[in-house]
C-alpha positions in Angstrom: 0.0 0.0 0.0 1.4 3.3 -1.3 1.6 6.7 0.3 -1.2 8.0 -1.4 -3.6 4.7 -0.7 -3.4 5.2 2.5 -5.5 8.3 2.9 -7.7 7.0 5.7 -4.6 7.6 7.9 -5.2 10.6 10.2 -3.1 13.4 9.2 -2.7 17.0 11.3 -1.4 20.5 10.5 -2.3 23.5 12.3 -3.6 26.6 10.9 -2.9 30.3 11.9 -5.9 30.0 14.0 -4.4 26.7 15.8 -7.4 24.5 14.6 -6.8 21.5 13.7 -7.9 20.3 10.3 -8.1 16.3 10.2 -7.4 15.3 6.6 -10.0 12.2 5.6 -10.3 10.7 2.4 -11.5 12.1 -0.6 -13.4 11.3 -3.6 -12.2 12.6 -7.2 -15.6 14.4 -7.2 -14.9 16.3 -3.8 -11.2 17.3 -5.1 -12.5 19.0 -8.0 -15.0 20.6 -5.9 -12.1 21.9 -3.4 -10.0 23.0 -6.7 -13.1 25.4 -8.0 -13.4 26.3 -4.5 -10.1 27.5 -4.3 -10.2 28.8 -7.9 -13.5 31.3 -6.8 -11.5 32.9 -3.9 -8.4 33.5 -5.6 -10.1 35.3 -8.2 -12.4 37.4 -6.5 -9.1 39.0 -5.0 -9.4 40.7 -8.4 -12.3 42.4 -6.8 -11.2 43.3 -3.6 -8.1 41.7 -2.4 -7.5 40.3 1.0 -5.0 41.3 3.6 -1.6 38.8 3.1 -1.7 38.1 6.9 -2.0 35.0 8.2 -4.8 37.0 10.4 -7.2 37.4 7.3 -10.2 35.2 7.4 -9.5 34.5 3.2 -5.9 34.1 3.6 -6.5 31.2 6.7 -9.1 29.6 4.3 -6.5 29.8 1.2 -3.8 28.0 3.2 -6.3 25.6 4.6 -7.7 24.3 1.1 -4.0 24.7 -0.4 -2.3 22.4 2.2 -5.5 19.7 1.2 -5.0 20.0 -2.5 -1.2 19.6 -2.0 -1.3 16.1 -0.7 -3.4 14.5 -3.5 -2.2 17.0 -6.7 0.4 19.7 -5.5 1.4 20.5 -9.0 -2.4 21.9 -9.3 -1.3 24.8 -6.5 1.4 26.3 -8.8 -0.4 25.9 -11.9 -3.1 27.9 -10.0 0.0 30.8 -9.0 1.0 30.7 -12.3 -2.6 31.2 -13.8 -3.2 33.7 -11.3 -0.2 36.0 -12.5 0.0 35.8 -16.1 -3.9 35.4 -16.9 -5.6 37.6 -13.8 -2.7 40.2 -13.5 -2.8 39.7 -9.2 0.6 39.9 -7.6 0.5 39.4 -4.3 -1.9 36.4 -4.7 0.2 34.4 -6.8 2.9 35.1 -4.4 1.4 33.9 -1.6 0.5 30.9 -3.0 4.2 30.2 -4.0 5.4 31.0 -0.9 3.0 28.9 0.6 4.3 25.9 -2.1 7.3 26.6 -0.3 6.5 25.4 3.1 4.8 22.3 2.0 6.7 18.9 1.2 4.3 17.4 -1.4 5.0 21.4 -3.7 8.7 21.4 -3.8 9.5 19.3 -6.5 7.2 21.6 -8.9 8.2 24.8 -7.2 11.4 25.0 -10.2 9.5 24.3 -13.3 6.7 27.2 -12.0 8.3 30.0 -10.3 10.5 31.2 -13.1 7.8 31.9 -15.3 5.5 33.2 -13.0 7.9 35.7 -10.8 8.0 38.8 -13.2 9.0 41.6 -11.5 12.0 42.1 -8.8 8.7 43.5 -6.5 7.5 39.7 -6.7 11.1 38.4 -6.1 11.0 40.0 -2.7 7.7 39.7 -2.0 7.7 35.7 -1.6 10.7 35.7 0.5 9.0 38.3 3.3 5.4 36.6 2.5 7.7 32.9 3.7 8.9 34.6 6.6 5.4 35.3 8.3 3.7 32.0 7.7 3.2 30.9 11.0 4.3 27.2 10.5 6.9 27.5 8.5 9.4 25.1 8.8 12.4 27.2 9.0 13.3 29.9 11.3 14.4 33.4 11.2 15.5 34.9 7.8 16.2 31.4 6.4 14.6 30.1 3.2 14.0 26.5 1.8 16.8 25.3 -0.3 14.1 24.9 -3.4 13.4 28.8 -2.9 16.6 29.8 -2.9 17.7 27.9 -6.1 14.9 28.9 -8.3 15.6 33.0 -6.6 19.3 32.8 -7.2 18.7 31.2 -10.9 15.8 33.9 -11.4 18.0 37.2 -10.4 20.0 37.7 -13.7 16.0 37.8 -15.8 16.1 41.2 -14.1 17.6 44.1 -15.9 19.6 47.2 -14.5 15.9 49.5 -14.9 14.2 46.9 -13.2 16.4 46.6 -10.3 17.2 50.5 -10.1 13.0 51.1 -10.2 12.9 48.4 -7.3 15.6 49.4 -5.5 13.9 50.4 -2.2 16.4 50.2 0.3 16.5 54.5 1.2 12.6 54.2 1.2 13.0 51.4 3.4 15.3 52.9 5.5 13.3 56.0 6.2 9.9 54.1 7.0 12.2 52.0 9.6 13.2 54.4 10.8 10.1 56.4 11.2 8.7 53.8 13.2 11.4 53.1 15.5 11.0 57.3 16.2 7.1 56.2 16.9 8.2 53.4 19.4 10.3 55.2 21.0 7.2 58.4 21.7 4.9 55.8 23.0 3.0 56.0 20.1 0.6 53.0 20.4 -0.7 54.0 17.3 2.3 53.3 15.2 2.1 51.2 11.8 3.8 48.4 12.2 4.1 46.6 8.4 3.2 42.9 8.9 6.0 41.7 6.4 9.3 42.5 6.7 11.0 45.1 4.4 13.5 43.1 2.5 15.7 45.5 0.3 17.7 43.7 -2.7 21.1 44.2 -1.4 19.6 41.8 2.0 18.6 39.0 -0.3 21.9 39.5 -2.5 23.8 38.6 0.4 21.4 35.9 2.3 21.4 34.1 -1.0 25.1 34.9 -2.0 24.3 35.8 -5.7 27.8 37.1 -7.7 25.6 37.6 -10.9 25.5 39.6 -13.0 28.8 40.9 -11.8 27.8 44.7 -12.4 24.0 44.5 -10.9 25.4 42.9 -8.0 28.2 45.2 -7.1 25.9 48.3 -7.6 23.0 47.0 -5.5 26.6 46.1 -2.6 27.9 49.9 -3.3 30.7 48.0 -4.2 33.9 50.6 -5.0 34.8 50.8 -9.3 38.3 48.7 -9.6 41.3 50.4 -9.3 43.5 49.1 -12.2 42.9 47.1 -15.2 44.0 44.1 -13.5 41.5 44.9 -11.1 39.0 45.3 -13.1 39.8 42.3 -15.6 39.0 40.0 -12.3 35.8 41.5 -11.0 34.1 40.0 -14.0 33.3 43.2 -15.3 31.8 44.1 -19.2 33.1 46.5 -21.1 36.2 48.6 -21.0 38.3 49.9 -18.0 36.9 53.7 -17.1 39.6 55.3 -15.4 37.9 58.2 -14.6 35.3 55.8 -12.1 38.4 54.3 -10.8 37.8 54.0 -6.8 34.3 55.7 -6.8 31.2 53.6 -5.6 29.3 52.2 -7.9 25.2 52.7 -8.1 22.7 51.8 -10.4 21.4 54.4 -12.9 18.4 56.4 -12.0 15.6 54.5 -14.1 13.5 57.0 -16.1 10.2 56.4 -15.1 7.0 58.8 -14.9 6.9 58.4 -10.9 10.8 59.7 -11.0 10.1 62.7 -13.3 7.0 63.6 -11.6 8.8 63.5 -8.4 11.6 65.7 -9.5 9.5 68.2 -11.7 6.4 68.0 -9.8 2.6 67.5 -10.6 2.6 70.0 -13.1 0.9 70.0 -17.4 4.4 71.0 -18.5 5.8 67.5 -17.0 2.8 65.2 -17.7 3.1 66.8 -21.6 6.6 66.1 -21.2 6.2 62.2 -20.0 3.9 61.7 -23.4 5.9 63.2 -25.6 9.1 61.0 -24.7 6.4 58.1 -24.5 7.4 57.5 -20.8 3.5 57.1 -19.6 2.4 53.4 -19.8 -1.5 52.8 -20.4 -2.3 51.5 -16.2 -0.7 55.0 -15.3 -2.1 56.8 -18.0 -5.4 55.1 -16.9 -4.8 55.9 -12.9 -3.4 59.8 -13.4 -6.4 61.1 -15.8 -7.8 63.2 -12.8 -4.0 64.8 -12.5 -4.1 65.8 -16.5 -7.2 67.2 -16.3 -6.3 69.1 -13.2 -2.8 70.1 -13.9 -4.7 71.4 -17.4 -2.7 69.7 -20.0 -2.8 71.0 -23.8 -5.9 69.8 -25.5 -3.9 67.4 -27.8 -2.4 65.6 -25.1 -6.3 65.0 -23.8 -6.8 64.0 -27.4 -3.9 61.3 -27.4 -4.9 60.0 -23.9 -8.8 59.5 -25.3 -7.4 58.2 -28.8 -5.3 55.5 -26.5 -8.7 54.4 -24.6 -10.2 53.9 -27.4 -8.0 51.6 -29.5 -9.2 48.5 -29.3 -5.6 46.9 -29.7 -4.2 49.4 -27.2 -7.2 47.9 -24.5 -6.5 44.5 -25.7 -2.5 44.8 -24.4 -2.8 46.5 -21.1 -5.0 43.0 -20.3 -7.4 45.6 -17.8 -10.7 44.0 -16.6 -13.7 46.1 -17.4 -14.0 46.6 -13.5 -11.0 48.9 -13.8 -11.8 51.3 -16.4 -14.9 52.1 -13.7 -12.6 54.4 -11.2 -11.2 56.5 -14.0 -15.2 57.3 -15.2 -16.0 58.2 -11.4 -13.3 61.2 -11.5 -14.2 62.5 -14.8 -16.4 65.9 -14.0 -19.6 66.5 -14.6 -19.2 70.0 -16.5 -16.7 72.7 -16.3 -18.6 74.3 -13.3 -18.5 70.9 -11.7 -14.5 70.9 -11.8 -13.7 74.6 -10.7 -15.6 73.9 -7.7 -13.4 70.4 -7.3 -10.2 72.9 -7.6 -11.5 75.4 -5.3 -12.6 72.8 -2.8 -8.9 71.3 -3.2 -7.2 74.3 -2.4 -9.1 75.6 0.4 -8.3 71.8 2.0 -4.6 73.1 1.6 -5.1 76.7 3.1 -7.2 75.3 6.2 -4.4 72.9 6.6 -1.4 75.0 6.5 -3.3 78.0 8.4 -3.8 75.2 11.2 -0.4 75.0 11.6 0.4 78.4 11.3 -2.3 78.9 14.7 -0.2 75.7 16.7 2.4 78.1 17.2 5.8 78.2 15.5 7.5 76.1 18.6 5.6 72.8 17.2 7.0 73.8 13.6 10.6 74.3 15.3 10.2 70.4 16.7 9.4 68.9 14.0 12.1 66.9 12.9 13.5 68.0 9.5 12.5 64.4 7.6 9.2 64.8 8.7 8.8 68.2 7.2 7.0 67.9 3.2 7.2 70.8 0.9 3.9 72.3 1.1 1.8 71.9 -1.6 0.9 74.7 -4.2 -2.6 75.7 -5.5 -3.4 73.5 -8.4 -4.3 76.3 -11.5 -4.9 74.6 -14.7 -2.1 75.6 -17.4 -5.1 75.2 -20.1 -9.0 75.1 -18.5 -10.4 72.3 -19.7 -14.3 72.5 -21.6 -17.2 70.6 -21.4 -16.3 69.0 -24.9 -13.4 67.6 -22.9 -15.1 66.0 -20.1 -17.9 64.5 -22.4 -15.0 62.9 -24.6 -13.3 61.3 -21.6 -16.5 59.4 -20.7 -17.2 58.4 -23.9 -13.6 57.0 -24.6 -13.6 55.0 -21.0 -17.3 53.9 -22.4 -15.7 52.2 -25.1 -12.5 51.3 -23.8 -15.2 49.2 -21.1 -16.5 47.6 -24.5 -13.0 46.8 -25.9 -12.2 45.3 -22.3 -15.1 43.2 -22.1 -14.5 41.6 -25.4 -10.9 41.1 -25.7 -9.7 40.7 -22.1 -12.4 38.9 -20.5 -12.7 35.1 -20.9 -16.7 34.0 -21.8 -18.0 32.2 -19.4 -19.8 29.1 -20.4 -23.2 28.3 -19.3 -26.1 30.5 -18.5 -25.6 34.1 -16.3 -28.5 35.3 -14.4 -28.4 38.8 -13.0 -30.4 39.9 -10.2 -31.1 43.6 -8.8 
């Protein structure tokens, strides 16, 4: 009698809840009941996602079904992350469930032939190492990581490019939000926002996994010094030629030209939102996310044009793979008529007065307090370069309108059977 015969032998694992689930026998028919089970919740994270702590109610409930799937078909749990990622678009799901592969015996053979393909993005990368570290029964402790992890991570680093790891590249962000909450603790500040993962930067996992390539990635992410000589340089593994001028100096990654760096060095302005279209530096989700901003800021009429031109286009819908669902947020901001929108800017600007006058009225020892990370630049009135017309607002619902119709015919799957809709 083989392992998998002998189901009717007890078997117990303890949630994050400590209940014990006793595993019993199942029939082909109740598997594939469990699998669509588990298919339903997963996807309804594209709806509202839950909380990836092994407090959620959804998240207990994923873990329990996973670890009962894994013991009769475990390779059906990473086809499931895989499906999850490439077909549904949801990150942190289809992490969670890898991670989750992770900590179970029956998952680790399949965890190499899945995670490659389905890990995209250094962001994911990171994210199933600190998702690992806070599964309560994990069967490692501390920062370590199971040796199947590790092996598909270290042979996954070198997909990633120098713009992909300089635009992930967290480690001052993370540095300052540590930071920021160790000042909390230390006030007494009950309140304080503790993340519940850990903030893993790319230089920790670099050195926990003891990756050496690519040599250049690697050393920039270390702050590893340039060589000194040629010889130097000839042994560090190095491409290209020996720059003399570099010789010595620390090595970084290159800034990544993306539209949240230019808008964070030039501001929320029309001149740099015209400027991130014309170099073509505005992908379609941002595009989709920052339409209140271009109508705000007051962007050139054209530039409205190209943005409603891109909604439209049925191929352009068809490639940025957005649900329906998501094109609904972008229609709620859209103003109803030109009045409508000057009394959204007014509104918007007195919020910023009444704020800044409060602090004026606290007094100026408060201000002197402050410590000077803590301090923002405070924000300007917004004053439309161009005022946007009516013609513009009716245009904008009318391209979302059919970028909805594109969405629902190219990116949705049809769903077999009969749909009844009740209201």
């Amino acid at each position: 009698m083989n392992r998998r015969d002998n189901i009717s032998q007890k078997r117990e694992l303890t949630d994050a809840n400590e209940d014990v689930v006793i595993f019993q026998k199942l029939t082909p028919m109740e598997l594939r009941e469990m699998k669509e089970s588990l298919l339903n919740i997963v996807s309804a994270a594209l709806i509202q996602q839950p909380r990836m702590s092994v407090t959620d109610p959804t998240i207990r409930k994923i873990t329990r079904i996973v670890k009962q799937i894994a013991y009769y078909d475990p390779e059906f749990v990473l086809k499931l992350a895989m499906y999850v990622r490439l077909d549904l678009n949801i990150r942190s799901t289809a992490n969670y469930l890898i991670a989750v592969s992770s900590n179970i015996e029956e998952c680790r053979p399949f965890i190499k032939k899945y995670f490659i393909e389905t890990i995209k993005l250094p962001s994911d990368w990171l994210d199933v190492a600190a998702t690992y570290s806070t599964l309560p029964d994990k069967g490692l402790q501390g920062k370590s990581i199971p040796t199947c992890l590790r092996k598909v991570m270290v042979k996954k680093f070198p997909d990633f490019d120098a713009y992909q790891l300089g635009k992930y590249n967290k480690e001052r962000s993370i540095k300052r939000k540590l930071k920021k909450i160790k000042e909390e603790k230390g006030k007494g500040n009950k309140n304080a926002k503790i993340p519940e993962k850990p903030m893993i930067t790319l230089k920790q996992m670099i050195r926990n996994l003891h990756i050496n390539e690519p040599h250049f990635q690697v050393m920039c992410l270390l702050g590893k010094k340039y060589p000194l000589t040629e010889r130097e340089f000839s042994v560090s593994g190095l491409y290209g030629k020996f720059e003399i001028e570099k010789a010595g100096l620390r090595m970084k990654l290159p800034t990544p030209e993306t539209w949240e760096t230019l808008l964070s060095e030039k501001g929320n302005k029309a001149s740099t939102w015209e400027e991130l279209i014309e170099h073509k530096k505005l992908p379609f989700m941002a595009m989709l996310r920052n339409i209140r901003n271009l109508i705000n800021t007051g962007v050139h009429p054209r530039y409205h044009k190209w943005v409603q031109n891109k909604l439209s286009n049925k191929q352009t819908v068809a490639q940025s793979k957005q649900f329906p669902f998501q094109f609904f947020s972008a229609y709620e901001v859209i103003p109803k008529d030109l009045e409508h929108f000057k009394k959204m800017i007014a509104g918007e600007n007195d919020a910023k007065k009444d704020k800044k006058g409060k602090k004026k009225v606290e007094g100026e020892k408060e201000k002197a307090e402050e410590p000077a990370q803590m301090r923002r630049k405070r924000k300007k009135p917004i004053v439309p370069t161009h005022m946007p017309t009516d013609k513009i607002f009716e245009d904008y619902r009318r391209a979302i309108d059919q970028a909805v119709k594109h969405a629902t015919t190219c990116n949705v799957s049809p769903i077999r059977g009969s749909t009844v809709v009740f209201l």
